[in-house]
Wavefront OBJ file of the C-alpha trace (Angstrom):
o trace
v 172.763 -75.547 81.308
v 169.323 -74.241 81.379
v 167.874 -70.884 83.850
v 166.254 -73.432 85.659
v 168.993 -75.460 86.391
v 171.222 -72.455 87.637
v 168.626 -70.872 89.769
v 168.250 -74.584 91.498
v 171.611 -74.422 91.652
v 172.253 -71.225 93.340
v 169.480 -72.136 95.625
v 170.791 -75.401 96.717
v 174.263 -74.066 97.371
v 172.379 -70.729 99.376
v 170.609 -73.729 101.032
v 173.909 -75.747 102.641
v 174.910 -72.123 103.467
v 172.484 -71.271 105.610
v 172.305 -74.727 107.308
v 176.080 -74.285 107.790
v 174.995 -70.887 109.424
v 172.185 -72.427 111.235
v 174.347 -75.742 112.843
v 177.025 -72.892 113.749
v 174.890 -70.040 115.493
v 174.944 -70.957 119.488
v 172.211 -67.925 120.393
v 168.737 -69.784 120.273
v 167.368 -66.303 119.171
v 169.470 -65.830 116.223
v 169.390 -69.928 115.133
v 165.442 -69.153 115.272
v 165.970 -66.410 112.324
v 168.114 -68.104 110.750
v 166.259 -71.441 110.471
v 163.197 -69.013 108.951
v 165.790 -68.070 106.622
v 166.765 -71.155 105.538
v 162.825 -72.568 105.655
v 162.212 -68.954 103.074
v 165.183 -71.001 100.958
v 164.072 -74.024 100.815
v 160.409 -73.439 99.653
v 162.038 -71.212 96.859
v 164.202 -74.768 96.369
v 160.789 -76.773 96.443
v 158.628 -73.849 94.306
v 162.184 -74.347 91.523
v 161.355 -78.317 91.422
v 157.711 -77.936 90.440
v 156.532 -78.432 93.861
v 154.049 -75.919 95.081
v 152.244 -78.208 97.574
v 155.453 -78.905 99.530
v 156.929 -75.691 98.819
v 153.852 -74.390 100.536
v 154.152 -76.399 103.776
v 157.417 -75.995 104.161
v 157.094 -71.644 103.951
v 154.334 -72.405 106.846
v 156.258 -74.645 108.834
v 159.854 -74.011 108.364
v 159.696 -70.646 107.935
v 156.677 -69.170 110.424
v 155.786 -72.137 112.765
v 159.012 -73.615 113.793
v 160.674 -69.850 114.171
v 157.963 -69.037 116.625
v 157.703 -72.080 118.449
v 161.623 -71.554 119.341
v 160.802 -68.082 120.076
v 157.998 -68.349 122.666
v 160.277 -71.576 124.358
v 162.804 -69.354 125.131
v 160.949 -66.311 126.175
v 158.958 -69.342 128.320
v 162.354 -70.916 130.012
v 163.509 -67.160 130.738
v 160.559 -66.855 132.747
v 160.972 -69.423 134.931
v 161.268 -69.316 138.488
v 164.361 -70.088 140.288
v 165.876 -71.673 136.359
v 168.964 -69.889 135.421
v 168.678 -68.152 132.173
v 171.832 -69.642 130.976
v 175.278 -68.583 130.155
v 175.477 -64.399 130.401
v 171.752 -64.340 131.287
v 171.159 -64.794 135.216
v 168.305 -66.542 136.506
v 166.154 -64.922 139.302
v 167.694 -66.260 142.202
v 170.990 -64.779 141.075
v 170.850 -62.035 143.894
v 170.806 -64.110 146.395
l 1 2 3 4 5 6 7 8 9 10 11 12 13 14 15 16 17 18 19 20 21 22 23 24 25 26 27 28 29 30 31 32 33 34 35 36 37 38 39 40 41 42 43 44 45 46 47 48 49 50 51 52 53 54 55 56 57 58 59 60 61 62 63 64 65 66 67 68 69 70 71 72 73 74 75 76 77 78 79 80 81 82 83 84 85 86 87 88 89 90 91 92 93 94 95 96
């Protein structure tokens, strides 16, 4: 087997790791870093195949865009009135 061939390899199984991580993780926060982590893997995957367009969409989407986007939801839905901020995080009508 060729370098080439191991280092797709090695990505793609670092790849169905992370996703493994990423469908497992139940804090939005941390599935937010993770999913940049696995969007950083997968235009290494992409950049491997000979595809630097895609590879380069995919580090701006999957690894900065989508992140963020998750990010500024959640800081969004912690901020709103009377909502509850879920499970160990109380909402502002808790002290009531």
């Amino acid at each position: 087997m060729t370098p080439a061939g191991l280092l797709v390899d090695a990505t793609v199984l670092l790849v169905a790791a992370v996703a493994t991580a990423a469908a497992r993780t139940r804090d939005p926060v941390r599935q937010a870093v993770v999913l940049g982590q696995l969007g950083l893997l997968l235009a290494l995957l992409f950049t491997f195949l000979q595809a630097p367009d895609v590879a380069l969409s995919q580090l701006a989407v999957g690894s900065v865009v989508t992140p963020l986007l998750i990010l500024l939801t959640m800081r969004r839905i912690d901020r709103t009135p009377g909502g509850d901020g879920g499970p160990g995080r109380p909402g502002r009508d808790a002290d009531r």
